[in-house]
MARVEXMAR-636512 format. One line per field, with one value per atom (N, C-alpha, C): atom name; y, z, x; residue in one letter. Coordinates in steps of 0.2 Angstrom, whole numbers, plus 5000, padded with zeros to 4 digits. Layout:
// residues N
a [CA|...];
c2 [Y|...];
c3 [Z|...];
c1 [X|...];
r [A|...];
***
This chain:
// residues 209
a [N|CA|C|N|CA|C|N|CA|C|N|CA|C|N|CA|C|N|CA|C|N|CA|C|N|CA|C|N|CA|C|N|CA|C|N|CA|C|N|CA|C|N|CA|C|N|CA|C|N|CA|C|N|CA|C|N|CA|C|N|CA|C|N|CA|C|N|CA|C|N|CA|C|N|CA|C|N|CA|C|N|CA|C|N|CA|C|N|CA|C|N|CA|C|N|CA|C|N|CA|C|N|CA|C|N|CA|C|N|CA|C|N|CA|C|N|CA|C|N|CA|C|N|CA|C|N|CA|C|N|CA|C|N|CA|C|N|CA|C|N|CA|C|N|CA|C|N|CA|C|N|CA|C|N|CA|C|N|CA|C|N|CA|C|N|CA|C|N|CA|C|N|CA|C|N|CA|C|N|CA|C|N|CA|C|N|CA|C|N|CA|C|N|CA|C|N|CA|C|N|CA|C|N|CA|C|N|CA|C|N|CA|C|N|CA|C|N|CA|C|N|CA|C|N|CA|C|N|CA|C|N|CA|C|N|CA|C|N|CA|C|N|CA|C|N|CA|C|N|CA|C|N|CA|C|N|CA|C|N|CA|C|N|CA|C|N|CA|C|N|CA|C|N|CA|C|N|CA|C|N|CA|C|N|CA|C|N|CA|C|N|CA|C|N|CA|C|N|CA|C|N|CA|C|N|CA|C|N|CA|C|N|CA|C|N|CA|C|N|CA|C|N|CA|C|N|CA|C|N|CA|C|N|CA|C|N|CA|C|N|CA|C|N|CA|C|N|CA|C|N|CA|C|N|CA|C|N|CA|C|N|CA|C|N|CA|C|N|CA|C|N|CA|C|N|CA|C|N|CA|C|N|CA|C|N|CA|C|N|CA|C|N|CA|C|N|CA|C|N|CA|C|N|CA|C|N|CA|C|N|CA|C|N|CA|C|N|CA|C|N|CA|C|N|CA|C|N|CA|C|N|CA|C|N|CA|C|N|CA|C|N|CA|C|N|CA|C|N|CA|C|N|CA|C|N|CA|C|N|CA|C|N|CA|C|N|CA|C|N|CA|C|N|CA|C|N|CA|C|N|CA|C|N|CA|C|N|CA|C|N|CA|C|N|CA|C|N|CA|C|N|CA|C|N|CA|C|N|CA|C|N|CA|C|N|CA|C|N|CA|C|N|CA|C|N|CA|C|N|CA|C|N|CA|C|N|CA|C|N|CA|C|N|CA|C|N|CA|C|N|CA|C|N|CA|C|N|CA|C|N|CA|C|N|CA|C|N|CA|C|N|CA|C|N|CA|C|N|CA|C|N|CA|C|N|CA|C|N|CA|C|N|CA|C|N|CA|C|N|CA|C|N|CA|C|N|CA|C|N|CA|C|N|CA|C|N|CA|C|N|CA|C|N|CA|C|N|CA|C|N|CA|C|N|CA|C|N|CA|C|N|CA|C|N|CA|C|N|CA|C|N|CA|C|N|CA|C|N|CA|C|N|CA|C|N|CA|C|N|CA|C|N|CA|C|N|CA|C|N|CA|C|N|CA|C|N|CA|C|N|CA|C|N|CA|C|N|CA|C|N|CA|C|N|CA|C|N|CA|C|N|CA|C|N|CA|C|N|CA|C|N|CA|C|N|CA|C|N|CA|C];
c2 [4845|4851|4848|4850|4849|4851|4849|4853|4852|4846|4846|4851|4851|4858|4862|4864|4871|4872|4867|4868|4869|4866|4867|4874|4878|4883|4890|4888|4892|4893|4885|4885|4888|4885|4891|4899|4900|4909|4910|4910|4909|4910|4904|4902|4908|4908|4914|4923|4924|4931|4930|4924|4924|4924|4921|4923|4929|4931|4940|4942|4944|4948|4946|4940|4939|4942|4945|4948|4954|4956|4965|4968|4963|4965|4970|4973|4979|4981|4984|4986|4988|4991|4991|4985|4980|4975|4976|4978|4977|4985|4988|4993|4990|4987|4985|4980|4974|4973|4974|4979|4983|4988|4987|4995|4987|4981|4977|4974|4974|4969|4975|4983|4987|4988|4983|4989|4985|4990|4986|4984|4986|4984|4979|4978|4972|4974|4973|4973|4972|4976|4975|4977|4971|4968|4970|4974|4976|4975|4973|4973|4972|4972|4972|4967|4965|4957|4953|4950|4944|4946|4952|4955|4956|4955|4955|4948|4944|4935|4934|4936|4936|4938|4945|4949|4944|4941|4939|4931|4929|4923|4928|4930|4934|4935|4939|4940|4934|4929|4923|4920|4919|4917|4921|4928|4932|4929|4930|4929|4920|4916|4910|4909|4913|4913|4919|4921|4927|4932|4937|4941|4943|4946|4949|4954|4950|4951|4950|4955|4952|4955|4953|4958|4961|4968|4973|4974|4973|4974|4983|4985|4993|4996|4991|4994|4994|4987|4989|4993|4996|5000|5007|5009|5015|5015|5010|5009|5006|5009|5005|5004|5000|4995|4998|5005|5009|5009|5008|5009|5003|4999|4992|4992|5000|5002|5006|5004|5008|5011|5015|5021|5017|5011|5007|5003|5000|4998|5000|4994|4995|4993|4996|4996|4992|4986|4983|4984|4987|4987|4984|4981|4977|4979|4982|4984|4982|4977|4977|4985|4987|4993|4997|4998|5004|5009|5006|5010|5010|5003|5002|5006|5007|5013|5013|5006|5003|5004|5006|5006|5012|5014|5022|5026|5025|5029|5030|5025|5024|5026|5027|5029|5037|5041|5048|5046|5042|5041|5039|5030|5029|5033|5039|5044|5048|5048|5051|5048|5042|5038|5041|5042|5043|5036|5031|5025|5024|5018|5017|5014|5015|5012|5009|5002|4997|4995|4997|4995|4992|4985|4982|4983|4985|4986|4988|4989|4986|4993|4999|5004|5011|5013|5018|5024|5025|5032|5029|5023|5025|5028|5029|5032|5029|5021|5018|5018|5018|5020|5026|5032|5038|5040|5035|5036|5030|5028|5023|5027|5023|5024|5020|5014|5009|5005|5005|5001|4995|4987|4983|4981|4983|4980|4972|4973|4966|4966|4970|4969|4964|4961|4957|4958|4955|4956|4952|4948|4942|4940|4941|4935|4927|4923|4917|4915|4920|4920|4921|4917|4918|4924|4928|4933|4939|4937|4944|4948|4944|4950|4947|4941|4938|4937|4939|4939|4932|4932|4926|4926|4926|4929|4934|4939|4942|4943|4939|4936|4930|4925|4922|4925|4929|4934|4937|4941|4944|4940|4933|4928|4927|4925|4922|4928|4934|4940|4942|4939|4939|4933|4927|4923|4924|4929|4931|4933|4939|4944|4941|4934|4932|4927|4925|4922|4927|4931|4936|4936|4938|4940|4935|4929|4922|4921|4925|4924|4929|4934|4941|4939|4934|4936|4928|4925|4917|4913|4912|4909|4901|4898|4890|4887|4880|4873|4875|4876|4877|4881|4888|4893|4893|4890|4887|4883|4878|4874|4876|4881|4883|4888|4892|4893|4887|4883|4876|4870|4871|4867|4862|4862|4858|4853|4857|4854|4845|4843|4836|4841|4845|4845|4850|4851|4856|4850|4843|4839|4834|4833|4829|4833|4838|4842|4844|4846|4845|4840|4837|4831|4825|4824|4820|4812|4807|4802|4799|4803|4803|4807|4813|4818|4812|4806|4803|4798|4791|4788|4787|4785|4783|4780|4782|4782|4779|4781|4781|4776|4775|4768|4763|4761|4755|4750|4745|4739|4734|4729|4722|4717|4715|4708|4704];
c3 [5099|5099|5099|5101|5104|5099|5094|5088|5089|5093|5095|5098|5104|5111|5107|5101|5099|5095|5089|5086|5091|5097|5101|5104|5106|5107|5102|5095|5091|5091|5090|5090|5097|5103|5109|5108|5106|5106|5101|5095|5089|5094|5096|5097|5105|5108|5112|5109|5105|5101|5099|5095|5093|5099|5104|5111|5111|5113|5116|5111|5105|5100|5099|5102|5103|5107|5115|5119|5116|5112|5110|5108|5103|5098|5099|5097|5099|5093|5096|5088|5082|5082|5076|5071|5073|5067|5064|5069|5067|5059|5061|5058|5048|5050|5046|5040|5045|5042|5036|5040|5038|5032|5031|5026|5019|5021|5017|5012|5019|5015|5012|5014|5009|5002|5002|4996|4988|4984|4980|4973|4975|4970|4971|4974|4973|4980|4984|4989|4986|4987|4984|4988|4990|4996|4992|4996|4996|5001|4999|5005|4999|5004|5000|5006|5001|5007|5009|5017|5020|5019|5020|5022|5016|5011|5002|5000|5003|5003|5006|5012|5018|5014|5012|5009|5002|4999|4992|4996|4998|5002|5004|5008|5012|5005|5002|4994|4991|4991|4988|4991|4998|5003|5002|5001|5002|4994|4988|4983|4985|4985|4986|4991|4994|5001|5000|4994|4992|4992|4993|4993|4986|4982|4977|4978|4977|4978|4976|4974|4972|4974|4973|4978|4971|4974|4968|4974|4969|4972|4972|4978|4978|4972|4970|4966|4958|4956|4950|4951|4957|4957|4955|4954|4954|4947|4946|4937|4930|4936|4930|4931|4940|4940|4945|4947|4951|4947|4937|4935|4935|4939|4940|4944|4950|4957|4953|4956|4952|4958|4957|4960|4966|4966|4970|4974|4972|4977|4985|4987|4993|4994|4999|5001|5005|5006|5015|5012|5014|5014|5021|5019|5028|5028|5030|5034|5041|5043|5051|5051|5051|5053|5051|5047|5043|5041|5040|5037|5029|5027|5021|5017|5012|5008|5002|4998|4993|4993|5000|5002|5002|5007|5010|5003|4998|4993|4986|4991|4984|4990|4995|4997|4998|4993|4993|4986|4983|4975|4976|4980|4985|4985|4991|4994|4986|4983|4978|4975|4973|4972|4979|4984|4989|4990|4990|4992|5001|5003|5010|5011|5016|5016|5023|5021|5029|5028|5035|5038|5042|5039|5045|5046|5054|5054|5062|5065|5072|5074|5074|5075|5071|5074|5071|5071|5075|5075|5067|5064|5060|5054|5050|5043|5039|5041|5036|5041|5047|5051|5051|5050|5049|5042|5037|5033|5032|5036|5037|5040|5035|5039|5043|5042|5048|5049|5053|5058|5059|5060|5063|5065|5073|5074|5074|5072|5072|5074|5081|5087|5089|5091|5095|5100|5105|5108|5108|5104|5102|5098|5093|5086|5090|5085|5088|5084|5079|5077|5083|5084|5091|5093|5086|5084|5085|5085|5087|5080|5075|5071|5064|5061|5057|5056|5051|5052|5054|5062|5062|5065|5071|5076|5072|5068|5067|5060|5056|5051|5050|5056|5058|5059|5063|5067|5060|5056|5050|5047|5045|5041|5044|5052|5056|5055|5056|5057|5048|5043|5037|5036|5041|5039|5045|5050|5054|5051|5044|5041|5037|5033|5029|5030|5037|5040|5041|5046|5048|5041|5036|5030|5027|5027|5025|5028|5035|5040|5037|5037|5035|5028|5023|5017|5016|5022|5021|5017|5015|5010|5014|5009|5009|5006|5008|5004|4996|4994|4987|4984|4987|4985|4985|4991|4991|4985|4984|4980|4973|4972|4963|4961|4967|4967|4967|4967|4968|4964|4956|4954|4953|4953|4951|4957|4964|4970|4971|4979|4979|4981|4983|4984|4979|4975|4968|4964|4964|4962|4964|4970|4972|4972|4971|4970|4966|4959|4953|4946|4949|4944|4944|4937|4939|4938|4936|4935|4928|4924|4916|4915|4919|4915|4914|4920|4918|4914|4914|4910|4900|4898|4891|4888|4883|4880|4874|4870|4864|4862|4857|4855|4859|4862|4867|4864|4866|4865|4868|4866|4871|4870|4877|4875|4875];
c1 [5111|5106|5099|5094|5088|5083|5083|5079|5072|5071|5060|5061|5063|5062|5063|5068|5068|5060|5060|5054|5046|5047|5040|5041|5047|5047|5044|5046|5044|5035|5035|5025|5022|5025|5023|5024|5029|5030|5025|5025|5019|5014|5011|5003|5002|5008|5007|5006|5008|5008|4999|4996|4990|4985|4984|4982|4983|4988|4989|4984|4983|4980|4974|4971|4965|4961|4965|4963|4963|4966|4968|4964|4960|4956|4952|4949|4946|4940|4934|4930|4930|4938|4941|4939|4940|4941|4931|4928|4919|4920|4924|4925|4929|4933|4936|4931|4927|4924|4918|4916|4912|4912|4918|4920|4920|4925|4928|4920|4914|4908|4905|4907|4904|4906|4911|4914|4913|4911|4907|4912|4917|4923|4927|4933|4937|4941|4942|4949|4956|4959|4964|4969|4977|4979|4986|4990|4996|5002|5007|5012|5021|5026|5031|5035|5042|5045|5040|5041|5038|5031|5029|5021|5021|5023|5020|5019|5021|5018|5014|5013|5008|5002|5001|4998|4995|5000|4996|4993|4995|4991|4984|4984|4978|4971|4975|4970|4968|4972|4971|4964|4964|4960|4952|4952|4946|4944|4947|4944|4940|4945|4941|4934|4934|4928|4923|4922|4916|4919|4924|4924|4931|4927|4935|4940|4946|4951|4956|4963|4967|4974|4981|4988|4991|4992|4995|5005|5009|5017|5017|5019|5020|5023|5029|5032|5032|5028|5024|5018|5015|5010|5012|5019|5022|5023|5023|5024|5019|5012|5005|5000|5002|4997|4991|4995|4990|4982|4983|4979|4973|4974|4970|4967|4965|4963|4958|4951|4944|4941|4936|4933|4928|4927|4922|4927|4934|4937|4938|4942|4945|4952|4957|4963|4964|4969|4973|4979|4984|4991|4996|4999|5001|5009|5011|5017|5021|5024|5025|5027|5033|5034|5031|5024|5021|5028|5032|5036|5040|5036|5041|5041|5047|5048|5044|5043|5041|5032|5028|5023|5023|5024|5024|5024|5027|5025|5022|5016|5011|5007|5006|5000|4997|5001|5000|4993|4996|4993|4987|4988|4981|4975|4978|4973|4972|4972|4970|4964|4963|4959|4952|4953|4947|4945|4947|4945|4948|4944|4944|4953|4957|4963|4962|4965|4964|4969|4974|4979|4982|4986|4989|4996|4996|5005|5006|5013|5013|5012|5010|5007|5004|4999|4993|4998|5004|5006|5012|5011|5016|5015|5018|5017|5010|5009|5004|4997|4999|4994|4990|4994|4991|4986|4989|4985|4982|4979|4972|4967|4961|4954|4952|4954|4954|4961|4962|4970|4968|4972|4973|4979|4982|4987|4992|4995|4999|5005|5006|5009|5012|5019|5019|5024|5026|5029|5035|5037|5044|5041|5045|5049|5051|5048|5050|5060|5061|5069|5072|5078|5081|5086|5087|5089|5085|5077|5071|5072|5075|5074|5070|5071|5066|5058|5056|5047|5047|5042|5042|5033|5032|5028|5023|5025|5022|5020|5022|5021|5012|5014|5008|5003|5004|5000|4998|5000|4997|4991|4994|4992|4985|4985|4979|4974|4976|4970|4967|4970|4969|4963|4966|4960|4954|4955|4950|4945|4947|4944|4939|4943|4940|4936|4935|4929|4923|4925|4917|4918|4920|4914|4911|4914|4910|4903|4903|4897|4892|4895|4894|4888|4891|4889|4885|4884|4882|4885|4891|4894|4894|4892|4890|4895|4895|4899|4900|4894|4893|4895|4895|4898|4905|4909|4917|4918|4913|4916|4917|4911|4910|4917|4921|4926|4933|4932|4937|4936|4932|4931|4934|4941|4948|4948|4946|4948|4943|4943|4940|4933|4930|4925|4921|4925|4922|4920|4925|4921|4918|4916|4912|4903|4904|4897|4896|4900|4899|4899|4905|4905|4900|4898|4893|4895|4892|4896|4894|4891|4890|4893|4900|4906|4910|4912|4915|4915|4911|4908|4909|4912|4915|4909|4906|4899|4902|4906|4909|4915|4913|4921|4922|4915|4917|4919|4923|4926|4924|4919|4917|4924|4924|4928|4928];
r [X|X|X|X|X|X|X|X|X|X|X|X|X|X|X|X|X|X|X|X|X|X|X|X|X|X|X|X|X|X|X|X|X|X|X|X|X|X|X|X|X|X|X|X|X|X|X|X|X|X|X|X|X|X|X|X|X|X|X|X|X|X|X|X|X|X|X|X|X|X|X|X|X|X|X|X|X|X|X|X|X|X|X|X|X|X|X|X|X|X|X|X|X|X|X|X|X|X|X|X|X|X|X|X|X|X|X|X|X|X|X|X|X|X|X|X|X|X|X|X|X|X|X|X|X|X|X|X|X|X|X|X|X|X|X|X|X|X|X|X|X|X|X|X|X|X|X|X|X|X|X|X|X|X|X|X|X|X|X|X|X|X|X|X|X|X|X|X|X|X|X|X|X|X|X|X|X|X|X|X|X|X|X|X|X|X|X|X|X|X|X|X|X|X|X|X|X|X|X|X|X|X|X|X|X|X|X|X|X|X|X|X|X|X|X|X|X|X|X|X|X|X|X|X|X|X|X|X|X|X|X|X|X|X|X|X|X|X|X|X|X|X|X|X|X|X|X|X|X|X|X|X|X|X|X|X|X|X|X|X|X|X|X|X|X|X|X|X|X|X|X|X|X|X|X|X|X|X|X|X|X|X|X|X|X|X|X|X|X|X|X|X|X|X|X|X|X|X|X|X|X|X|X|X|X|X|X|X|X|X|X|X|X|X|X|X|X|X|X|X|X|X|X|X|X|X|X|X|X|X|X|X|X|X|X|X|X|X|X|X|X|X|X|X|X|X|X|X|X|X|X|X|X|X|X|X|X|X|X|X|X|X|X|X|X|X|X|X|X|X|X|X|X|X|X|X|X|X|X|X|X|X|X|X|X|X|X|X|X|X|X|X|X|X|X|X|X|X|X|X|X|X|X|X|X|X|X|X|X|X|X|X|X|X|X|X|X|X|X|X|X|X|X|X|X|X|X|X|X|X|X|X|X|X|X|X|X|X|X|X|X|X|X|X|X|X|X|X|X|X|X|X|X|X|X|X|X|X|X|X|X|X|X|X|X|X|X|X|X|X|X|X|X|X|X|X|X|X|X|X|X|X|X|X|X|X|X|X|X|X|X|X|X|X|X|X|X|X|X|X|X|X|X|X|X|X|X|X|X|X|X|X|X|X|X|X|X|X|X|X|X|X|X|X|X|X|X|X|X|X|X|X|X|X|X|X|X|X|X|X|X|X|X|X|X|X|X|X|X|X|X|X|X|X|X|X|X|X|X|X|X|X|X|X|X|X|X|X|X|X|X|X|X|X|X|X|X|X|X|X|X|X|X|X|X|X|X|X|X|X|X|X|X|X|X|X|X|X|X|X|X|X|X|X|X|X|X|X|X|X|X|X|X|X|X|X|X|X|X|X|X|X|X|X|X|X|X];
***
């Protein structure tokens, strides 16, 4: 068996789903943007399964790049954590089918709250569609599973338009080196712009020899 060609086949199917969706895009996402750089609370980034990985990755990325963020699981939000959603927040809930059960039924609770809900899922006519203010599709046309039925394609696809978002708003908000780094202090470039070389340096107890 041929495991490069398969492997090169999965990256083409992939990187052809992200092309398709590149042409797709539509003024929607300027909409989405817009609501995400208005909002004066937190984004708060929801999904269940593969799209609730996707989803807590995604939140991870905006909080690191200026934007606050964080993922709540639908099903502890049924159980508490609804109470961690405040009156200046914002909504992404990502569903490929807009149908999950685990979603679908915190968003009656959501729309109580009157906050903005952004939705990403493979269609506007579906349950999580309808209750959005704003939609993003993440449509694809083939799963790179050979089976057509494992998140594969369209999991990517999720991922990439998450860090789409989280870019326009890094532009959006001028976020600089510096401002990445003050976020990453642990990282190599948190410490190459804040450490200085008297943090490291041993002043004390020196031993000649």
């Amino acid at each position: 068996m041929d495991f490069k060609a398969i492997a090169k086949e999965v990256l083409k199917t992939e990187a052809s789903e992200l092309l398709r969706a590149s042409k797709l895009l539509n003024d929607e996402i300027e909409k989405v943007v817009d609501v995400i750089f208005n909002t004066k609370g937190k984004l708060i980034v929801t999904g269940v399964g593969k799209s609730g990985l996707v989803a807590s990755k995604i939140a991870a990325t905006f909080a690191s790049t200026g934007t606050s963020s964080f993922f709540i699981h639908p099903t502890e939000a049924m159980h508490g954590d609804l109470g961690m959603i405040g009156k200046d927040d914002a909504i992404l809930a990502i569903s490929f089918s807009g149908e999950s059960e685990e979603l679908v039924r915190i968003l009656p609770h959501i729309k109580r709250f009157s906050i903005p809900l952004i939705a990403m899922a493979r269609s506007k006519s579906s349950t999580l569609g309808r209750y959005a203010d704003a939609f993003i599709s993440i449509d694809v046309t083939k799963e790179a599973c050979p089976l057509g039925v494992a998140p594969t394609s369209s999991t990517t696809l999720t991922l990439a338009l998450g860090d789409a978002l989280a870019v326009c708003l890094m532009k959006a908000r001028n976020f600089k080196k510096s401002d990445f780094a003050s976020f990453h202090p642990g990282g190599a470039l948190g410490k190459q712009l804040f450490v200085k070389v008297s943090d490291l340096m041993q002043i004390k107890k020196l031993q000649w020899l």
